[in-house]
C-alpha positions as CSV (number, residue, x, y, z in Angstrom):
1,X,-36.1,-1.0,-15.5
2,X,-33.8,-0.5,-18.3
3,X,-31.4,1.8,-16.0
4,X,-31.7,-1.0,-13.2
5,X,-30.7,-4.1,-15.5
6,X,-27.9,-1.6,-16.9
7,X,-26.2,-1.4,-13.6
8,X,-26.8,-5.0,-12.6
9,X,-25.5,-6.3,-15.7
10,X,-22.2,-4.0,-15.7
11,X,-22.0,-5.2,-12.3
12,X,-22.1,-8.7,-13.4
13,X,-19.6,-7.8,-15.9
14,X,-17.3,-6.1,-13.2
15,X,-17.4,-9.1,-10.6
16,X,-16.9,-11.6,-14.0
17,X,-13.3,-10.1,-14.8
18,X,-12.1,-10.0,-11.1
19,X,-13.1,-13.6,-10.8
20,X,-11.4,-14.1,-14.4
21,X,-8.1,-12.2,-13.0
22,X,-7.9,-13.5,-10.1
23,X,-7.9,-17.1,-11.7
24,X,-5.6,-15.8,-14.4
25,X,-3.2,-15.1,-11.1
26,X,-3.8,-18.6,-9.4
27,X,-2.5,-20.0,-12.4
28,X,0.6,-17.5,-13.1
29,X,3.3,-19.7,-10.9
30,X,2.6,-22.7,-13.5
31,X,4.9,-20.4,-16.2
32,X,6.6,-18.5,-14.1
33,X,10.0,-19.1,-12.6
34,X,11.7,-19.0,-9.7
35,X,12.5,-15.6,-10.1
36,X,9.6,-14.4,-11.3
37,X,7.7,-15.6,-8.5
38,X,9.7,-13.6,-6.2
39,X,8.9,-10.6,-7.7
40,X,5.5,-10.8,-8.0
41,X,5.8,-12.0,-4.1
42,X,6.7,-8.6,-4.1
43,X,4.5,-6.7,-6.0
44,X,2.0,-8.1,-4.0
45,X,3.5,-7.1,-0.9
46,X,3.6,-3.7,-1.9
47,X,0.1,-3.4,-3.6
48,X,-0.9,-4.3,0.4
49,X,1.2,-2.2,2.0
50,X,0.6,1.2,-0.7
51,X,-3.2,0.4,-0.6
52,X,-3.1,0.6,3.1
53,X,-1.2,3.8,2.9
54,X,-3.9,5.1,0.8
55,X,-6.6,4.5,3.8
56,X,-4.7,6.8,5.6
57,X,-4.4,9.5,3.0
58,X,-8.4,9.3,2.8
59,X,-8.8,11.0,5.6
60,X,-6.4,13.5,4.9
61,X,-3.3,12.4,6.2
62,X,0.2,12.4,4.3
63,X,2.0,9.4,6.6
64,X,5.8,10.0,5.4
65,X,6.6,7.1,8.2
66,X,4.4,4.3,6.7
67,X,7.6,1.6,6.6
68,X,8.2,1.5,9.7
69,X,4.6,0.4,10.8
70,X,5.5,-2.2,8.4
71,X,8.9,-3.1,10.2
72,X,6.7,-3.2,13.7
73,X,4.7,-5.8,12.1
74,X,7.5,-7.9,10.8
75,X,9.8,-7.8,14.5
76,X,6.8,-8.5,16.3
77,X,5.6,-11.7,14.4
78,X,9.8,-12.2,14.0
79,X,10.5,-12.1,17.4
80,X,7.7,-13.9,19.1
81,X,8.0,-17.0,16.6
82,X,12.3,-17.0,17.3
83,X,11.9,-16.4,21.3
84,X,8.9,-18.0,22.0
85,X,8.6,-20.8,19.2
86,X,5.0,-19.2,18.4
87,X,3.9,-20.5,14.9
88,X,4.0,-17.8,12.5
89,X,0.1,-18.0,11.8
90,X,0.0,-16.6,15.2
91,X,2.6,-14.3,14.8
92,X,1.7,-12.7,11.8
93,X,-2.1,-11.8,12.9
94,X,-0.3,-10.4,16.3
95,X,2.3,-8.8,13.8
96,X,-0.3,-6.4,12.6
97,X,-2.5,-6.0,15.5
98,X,0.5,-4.7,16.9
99,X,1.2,-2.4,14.2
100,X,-2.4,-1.1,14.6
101,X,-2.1,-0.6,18.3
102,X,1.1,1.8,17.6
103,X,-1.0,3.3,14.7
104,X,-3.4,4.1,17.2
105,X,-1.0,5.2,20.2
106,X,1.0,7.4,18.0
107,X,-2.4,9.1,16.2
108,X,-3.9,9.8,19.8
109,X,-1.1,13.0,20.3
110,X,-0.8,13.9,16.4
111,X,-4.6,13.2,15.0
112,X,-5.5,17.3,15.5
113,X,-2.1,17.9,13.2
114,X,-3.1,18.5,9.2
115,X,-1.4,19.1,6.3
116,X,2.6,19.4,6.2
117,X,2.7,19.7,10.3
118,X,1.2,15.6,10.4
119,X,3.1,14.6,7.5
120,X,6.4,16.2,9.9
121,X,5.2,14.1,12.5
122,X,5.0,11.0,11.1
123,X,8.3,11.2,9.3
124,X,10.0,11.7,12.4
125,X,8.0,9.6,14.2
126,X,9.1,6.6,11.4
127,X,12.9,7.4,12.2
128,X,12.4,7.3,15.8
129,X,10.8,3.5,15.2
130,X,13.6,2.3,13.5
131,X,16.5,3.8,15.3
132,X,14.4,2.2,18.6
133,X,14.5,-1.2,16.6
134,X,18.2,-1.1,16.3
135,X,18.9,-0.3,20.0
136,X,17.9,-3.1,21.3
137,X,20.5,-5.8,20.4
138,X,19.1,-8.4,21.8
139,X,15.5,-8.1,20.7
140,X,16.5,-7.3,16.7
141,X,20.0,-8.0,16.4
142,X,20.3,-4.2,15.6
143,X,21.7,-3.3,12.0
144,X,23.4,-6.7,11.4
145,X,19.7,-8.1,11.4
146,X,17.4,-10.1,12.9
147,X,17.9,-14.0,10.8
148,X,17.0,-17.5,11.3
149,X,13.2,-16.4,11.1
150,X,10.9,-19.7,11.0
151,X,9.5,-20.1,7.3
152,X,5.4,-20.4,6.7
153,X,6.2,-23.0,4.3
154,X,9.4,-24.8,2.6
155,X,11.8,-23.6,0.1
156,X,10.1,-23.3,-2.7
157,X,8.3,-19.9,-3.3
158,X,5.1,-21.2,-5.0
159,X,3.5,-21.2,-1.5
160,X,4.4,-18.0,-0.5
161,X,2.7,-16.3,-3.4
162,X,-0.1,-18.0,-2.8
163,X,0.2,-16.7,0.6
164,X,0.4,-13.3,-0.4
165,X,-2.2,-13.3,-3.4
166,X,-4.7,-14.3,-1.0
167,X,-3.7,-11.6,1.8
168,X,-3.7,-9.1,-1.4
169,X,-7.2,-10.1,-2.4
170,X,-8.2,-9.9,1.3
171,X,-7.0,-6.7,2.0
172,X,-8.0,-4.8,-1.1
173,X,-12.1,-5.9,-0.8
174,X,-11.7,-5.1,3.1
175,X,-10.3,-1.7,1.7
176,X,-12.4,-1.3,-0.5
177,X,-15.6,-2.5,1.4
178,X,-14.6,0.3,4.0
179,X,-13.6,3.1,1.2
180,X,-17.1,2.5,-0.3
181,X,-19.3,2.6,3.2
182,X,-20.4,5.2,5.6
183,X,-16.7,4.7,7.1
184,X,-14.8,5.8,4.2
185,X,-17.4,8.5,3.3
186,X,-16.8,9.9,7.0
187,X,-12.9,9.5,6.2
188,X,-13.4,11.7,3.0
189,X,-15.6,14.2,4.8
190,X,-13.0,15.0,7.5
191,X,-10.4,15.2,4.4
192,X,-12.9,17.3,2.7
193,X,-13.5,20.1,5.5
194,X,-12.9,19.4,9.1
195,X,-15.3,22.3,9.6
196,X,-18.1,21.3,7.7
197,X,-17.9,17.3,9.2
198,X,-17.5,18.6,12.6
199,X,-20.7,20.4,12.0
200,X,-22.6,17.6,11.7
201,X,-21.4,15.2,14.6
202,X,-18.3,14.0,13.2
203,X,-15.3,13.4,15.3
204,X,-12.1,14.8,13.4
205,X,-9.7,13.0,15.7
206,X,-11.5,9.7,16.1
207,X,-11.8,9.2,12.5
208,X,-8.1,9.5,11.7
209,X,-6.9,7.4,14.4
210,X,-9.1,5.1,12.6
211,X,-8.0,5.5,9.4
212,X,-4.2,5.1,11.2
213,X,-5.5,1.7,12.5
214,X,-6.5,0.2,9.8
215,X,-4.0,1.6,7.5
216,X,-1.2,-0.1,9.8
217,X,-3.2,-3.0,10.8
218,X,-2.4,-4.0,7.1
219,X,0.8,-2.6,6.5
220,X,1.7,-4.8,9.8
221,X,0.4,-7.5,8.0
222,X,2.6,-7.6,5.1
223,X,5.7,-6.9,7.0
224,X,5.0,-10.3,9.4
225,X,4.9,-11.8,6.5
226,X,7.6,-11.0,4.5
227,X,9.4,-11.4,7.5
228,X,8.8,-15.2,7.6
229,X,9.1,-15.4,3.7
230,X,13.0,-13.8,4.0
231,X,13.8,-14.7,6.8
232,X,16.2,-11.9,7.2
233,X,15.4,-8.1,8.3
234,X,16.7,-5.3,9.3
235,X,15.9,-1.8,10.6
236,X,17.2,-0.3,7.4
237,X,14.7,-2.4,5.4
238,X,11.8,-0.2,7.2
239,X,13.7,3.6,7.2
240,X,13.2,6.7,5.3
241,X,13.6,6.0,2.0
242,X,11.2,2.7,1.8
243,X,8.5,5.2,3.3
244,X,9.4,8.0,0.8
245,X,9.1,4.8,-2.2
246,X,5.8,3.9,-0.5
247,X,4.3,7.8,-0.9
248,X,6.0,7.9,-4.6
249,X,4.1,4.5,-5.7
250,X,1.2,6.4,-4.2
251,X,1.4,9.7,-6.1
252,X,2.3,8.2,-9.6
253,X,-0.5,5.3,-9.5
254,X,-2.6,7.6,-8.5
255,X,-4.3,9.0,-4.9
256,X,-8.1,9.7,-6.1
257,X,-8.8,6.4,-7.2
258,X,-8.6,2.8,-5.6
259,X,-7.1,1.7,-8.5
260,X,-4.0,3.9,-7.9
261,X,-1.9,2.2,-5.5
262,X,-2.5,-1.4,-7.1
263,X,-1.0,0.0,-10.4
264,X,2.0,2.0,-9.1
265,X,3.1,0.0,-7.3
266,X,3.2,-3.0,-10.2
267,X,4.8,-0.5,-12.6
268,X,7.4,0.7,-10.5
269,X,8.4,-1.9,-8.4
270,X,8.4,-3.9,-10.9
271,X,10.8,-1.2,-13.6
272,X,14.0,-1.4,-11.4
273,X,14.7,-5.0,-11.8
274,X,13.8,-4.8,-15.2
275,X,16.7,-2.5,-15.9
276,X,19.4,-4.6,-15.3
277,X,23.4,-2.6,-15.2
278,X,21.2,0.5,-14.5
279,X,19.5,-0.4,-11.2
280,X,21.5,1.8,-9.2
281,X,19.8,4.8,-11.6
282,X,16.1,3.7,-9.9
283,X,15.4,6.7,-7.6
284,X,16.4,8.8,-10.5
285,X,14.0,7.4,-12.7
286,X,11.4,7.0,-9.5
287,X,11.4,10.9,-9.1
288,X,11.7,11.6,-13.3
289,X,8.3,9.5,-13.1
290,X,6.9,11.8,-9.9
291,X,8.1,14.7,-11.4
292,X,6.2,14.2,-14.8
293,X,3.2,12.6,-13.5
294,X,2.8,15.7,-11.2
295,X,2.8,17.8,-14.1
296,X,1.3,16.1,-17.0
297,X,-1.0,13.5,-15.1
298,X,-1.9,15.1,-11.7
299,X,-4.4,12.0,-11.7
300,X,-1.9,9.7,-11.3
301,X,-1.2,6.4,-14.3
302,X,-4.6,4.9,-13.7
303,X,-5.9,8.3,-15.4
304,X,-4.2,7.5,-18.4
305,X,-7.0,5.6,-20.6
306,X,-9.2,7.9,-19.2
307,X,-7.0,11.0,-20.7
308,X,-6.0,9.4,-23.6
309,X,-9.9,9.0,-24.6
310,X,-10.3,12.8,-24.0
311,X,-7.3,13.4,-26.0
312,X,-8.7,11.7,-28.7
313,X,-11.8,13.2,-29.1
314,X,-10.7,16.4,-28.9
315,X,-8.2,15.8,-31.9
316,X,-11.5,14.4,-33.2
317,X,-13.5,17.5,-33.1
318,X,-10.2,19.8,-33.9
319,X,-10.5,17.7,-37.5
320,X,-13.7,17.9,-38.0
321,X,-14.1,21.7,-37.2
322,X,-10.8,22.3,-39.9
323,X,-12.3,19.8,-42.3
324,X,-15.6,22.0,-42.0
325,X,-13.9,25.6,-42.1
């Protein structure tokens, strides 16, 4: 009874501070300026499209091609609200559905690929998206980019973040709802040993196409979006180096806990445009930060307090051993 009420009650507590967080959030734009809004517009974006990276990675996949799922998303929802005069809550859903449905095509051929031979794949399978995005003028406007792209709301950005805190919070229990069910166990299995699931009935290949769908269902998601909140995009905005960003966010938050992705990608999108005349220096300090957490954290940031505790007592106990020699 006692264990019983423990749980419940540190689950009360748990469910009590993301209520209180996510109200803390809802009232954030009422001290925030204009510019400050924008960034945690993207922040959030980012938190969406890392977590859904992270779905993929689950099931033992390394996508190195994850941006340009997210530019799939964004010229879908783009160019069926400019051509067709589709309102954007349409377009956005179909943005990601279609994002998911190239997931899906693409992880058909390549879902029996592990290890460095997928994570290949994938990155030459994101180049190859965004060099067919530019070739076709008068779909995307090629490299001079795709503009004029109907707004969700007005000017102001209030609305947008809004937007985008709600998506966030949507995506990460969905996430997190699958993670923690017999889904995301299967997903774990297969990353565990392929062997050992497929001796018990589970399908290697069907379970990472899934994890590809839903990973760029929501990647899909957050590139319609910000597609209607800049109104401007480009293939070069979804290349290479946005997907290498994406994987380094993932590595320094953090890939063995849910956790991870939500706080690297705050801290380091974030640590760019806080450094002013040195911004141009960011993917030097983006792979100083990989290269030390790889080394000294392996666990990523969000193992930090974690650490740190363990650090601590065993300064403790070095003390209290000297103290009693």
């Amino acid at each position: 009874m006692l264990r019983r009420g423990f749980f419940t009650n540190k689950k009360v507590v748990k469910m009590a501070s993301c209520a209180g967080l996510i109200i803390l959030l809802c009232l954030a734009p009422l001290i925030m300026g204009s510019y400050s809004i924008h960034l945690a517009i993207l922040v959030l974006m980012y938190i969406i499209i890392t977590s859904s990276l992270r779905t993929i990675y689950i099931s033992g996949q390394l996508s190195l091609g994850h941006a340009a799922f997210v530019g799939i998303g964004a010229y879908t929802s783009a160019i069926l609200a400019i051509r067709l005069d589709w309102t954007p809550w349409g377009t956005i859903l179909l943005g990601g559905l279609a994002a998911m449905v190239a997931g899906i095509l693409i992880g058909l051929p390549f879902s029996r690929l592990r290890a460095i031979y997928f994570a290949m794949a994938s990155l030459f399978l994101g180049i190859m998206i965004t060099a067919l995005i530019a070739v076709f003028p008068e779909l995307t406007q090629s490299y001079t980019g795709l503009m004029n792209i109907p707004r969700l709301f007005g000017f102001p950005k209030e609305p947008y973040y809004y937007f985008f805190l709600g998506l966030t919070v949507l995506t990460l229990f969905v996430l997190y709802r699958i993670e923690h069910s017999r889904v995301g166990m299967t997903l774990k299995a297969v990353a565990q040993s392929h062997l050992a699931a497929s001796s018990i009935g589970i399908s290697e290949s069907r379970a990472r196409i899934l994890a590809l769908g839903i990973g760029c269902f929501f990647a899909g998601l957050a590139g319609a979006g910000y597609a209607h909140y800049s109104t401007l995009i480009a293939p070069t905005d979804f290349a290479l180096m946005p997907s290498i960003y994406l994987l380094v966010y993932l590595l320094v938050g953090g890939t063995g806990s849910f956790a991870g992705p939500i706080v690297g990608a705050i801290v380091l999108v974030l640590i760019p445009y806080l450094m002013g005349g040195f911004k141009g220096f960011a993917p030097f300090f983006l792979a100083g930060a990989l290269i030390l957490v790889i080394f000294l954290i392996p666990q990523g940031i969000v193992s930090l307090p974690d650490r740190t505790k363990s650090w601590i007592r065993k300064l403790h106990k070095r003390r209290v051993s000297e103290s009693a020699s």
